[in-house]
C-alpha positions, 0 to 999 in steps of 0.5 A: 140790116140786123144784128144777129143779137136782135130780140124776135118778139120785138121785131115782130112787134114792130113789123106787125105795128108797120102793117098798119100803114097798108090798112087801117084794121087787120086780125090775127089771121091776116097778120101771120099770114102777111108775116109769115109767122104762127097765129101765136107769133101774130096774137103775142104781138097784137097783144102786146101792142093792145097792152100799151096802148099802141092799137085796140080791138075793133067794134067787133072784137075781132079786127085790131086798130091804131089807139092813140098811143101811136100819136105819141111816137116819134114827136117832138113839141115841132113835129106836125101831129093831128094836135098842133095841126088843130091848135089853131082852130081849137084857140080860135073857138075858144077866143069866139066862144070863151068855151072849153074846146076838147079835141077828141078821137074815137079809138075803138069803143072809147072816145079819148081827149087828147088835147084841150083848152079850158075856160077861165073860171068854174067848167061844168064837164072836163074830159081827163086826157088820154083817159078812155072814155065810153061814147055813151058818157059825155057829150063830146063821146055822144058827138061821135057815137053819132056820126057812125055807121048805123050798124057801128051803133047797133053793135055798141048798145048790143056790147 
């Protein structure tokens, strides 16, 4: 049910953010036409969702991704996101190792820490989180630059 009061931007924002439960990337293009609204309706609202961190322009520049920011909405320390759900494994090889153990994700051309467990005492490394990082700096980033697609690469030492 709407209000007749309801702000069009933000509906728009949020329409466009539900799309990508039907797929993983969309453009400008696709958008207005999935919503039936102007290429600039489409481009504000993907820019606004980019602005705060809510998804993040694709390897080539030219799609839109879920960022991190979207791990976010919606949790409550109970809730079961990607995080609790790794907790356990990250404590366990923590207790085998007495390592750090940094939990990250590839969002775009950044990788992103977003949880960790330090070692006791002096760390070498330590991967600040939420705080993008490039996949060419460290070794968790380098971890998932290589695990992609060999085109996925080209594209990111061409960038």
């Amino acid at each position: 049910m709407r209000r007749e009061n309801t702000n069009k931007g933000t509906v728009r924002v949020l329409q466009v953010l539900s799309l990508f439960v039907q797929q993983p990337t969309w453009g400008v293009t696709e958008v207005s036409r999935e919503l039936s609204c102007s290429k600039n309706s489409a481009f504000q609202a993907l820019d606004t969702l980019l602005v705060e961190g809510y998804v993040v322009r694709s390897s080539s520049g030219l799609r839109y991704q879920l960022a991190h920011g979207v791990l976010n909405l919606g949790l409550t320390a109970e809730s079961a996101d990607v995080r609790s759900l790794c907790q356990p494994y990250m404590r366990r090889i923590h207790e085998l190792t007495m390592e750090s153990v940094f939990l990250a994700i590839l969002v775009g051309r950044s990788c992103f820490c977003i949880d960790s467990i330090q070692a006791p005492g002096v760390t070498v490394g330590y991967s600040p989180l939420s705080q993008p990082l490039p996949l060419h700096a460290g070794c968790g980033a380098r971890l998932l630059l290589a695990f992609l697609e060999d085109e996925e690469i080209e594209r990111y030492i061409a960038l």
